[in-house]
C-alpha positions in Angstrom: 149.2 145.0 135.2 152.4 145.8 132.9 155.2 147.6 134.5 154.1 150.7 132.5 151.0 151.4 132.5 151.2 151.8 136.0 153.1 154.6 135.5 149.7 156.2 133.8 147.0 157.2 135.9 143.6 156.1 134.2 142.6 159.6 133.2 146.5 160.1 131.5 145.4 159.1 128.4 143.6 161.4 125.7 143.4 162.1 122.3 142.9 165.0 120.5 141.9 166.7 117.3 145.0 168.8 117.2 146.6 171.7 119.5 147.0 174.9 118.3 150.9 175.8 119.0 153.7 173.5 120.8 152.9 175.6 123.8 149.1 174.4 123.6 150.8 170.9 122.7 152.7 171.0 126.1 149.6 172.2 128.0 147.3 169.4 126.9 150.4 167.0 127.5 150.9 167.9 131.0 147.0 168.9 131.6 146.0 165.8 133.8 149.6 165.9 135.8 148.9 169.1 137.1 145.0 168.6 137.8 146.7 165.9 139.4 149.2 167.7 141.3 152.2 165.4 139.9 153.3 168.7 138.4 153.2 172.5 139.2 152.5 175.2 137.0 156.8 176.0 136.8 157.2 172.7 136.0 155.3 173.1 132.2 156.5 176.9 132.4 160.0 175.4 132.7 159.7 172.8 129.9 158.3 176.0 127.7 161.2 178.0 128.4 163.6 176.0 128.0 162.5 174.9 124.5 162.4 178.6 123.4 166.2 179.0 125.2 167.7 175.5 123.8 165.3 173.9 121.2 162.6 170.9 121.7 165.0 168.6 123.5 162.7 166.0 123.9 161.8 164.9 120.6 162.1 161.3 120.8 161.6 159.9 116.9 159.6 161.3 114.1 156.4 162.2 115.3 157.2 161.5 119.3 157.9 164.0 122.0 158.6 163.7 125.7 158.6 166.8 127.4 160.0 167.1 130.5 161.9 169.3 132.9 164.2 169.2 135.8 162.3 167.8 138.8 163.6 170.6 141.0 161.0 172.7 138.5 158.1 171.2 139.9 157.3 167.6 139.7 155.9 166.2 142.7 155.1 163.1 141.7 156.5 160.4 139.3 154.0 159.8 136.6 153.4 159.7 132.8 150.9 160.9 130.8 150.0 160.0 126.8 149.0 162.3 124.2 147.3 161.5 120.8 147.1 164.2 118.7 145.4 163.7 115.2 147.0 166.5 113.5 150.2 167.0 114.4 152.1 170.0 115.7 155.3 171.6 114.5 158.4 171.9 117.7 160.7 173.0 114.9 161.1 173.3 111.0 163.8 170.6 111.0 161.4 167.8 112.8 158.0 166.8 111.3 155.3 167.3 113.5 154.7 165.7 116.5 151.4 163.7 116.9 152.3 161.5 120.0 153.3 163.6 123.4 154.8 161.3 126.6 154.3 163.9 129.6 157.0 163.0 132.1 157.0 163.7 135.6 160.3 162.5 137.8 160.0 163.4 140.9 164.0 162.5 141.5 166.5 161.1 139.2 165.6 157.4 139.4 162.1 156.9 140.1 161.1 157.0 136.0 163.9 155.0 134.9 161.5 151.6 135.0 158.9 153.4 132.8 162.0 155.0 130.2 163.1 151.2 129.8 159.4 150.5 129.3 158.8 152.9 126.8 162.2 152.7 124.9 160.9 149.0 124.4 157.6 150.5 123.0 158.8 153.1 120.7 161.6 151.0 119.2 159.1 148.6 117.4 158.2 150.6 114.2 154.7 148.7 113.9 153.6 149.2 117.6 154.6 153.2 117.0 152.3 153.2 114.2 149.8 151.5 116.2 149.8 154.1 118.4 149.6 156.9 115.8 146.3 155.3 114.5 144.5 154.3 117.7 141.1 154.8 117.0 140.3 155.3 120.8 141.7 155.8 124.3 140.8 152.3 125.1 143.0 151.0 122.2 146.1 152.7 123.4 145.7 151.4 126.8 145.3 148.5 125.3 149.0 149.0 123.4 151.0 149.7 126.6 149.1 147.0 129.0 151.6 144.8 126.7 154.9 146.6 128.1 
């Protein structure tokens, strides 16, 4: 197993048709880190206030997001999740919309950096982003970060 997808639990992954806001964005993002109880609820309250007070400061690249917060807001656990929107979602008129949400949960300041190297190594490659924009399946993107 890659040194990221173990940062995933199996039910992390999931695609859907689109979200109805950024807030509903962030919800289905961080949905199966709270069933899991890697997050609380003030940990995704946190990451939607503090886009309303500052901005979405986790947009990665065109059509990638991260959110995140502190982990004094609630994460318990370190873990990722991986969202696949088809339609994507507007954080702000300056950015296009986001299709691809990374949920991140650090549980301290240096427990995620292994899956932040990981994933900088995935995102850079412009044909492996677009892979993941198009998966046709859940299996297909698990499929994409077995290989980092």
């Amino acid at each position: 197993m890659s040194e990221l997808i173990s940062f995933f639990h199996q039910d992390a992954i999931s695609i859907y048709s689109g979200a109805k806001s950024w807030q509903h964005a962030i919800d289905l993002s961080m949905e199966n880190l709270l069933e899991n109880n890697w997050v609380t609820e003030n940990y995704i309250a946190s990451i939607k206030q503090t886009t309303l007070d500052i901005g979405p400061y986790y947009l990665l690249a065109p059509h990638i997001a991260m959110p995140h917060a502190r982990p004094e807001c609630g994460a318990l656990k370190t873990a990722l999740s991986l969202t696949l929107l088809r339609e994507g979602v507007s954080f702000d008129a300056d950015s296009p919309p986001v299709n691809l949400l990374i949920g991140l949960a650090a549980a301290d300041a240096d427990s995620h950096i292994a899956a932040i190297q990981a994933l900088s190594e995935m995102l850079c490659e412009d044909d492996v982003v677009n892979e993941l924009l198009h998966a046709e399946n859940i299996e297909a993107l698990i499929n994409i970060i077995r290989r980092y």
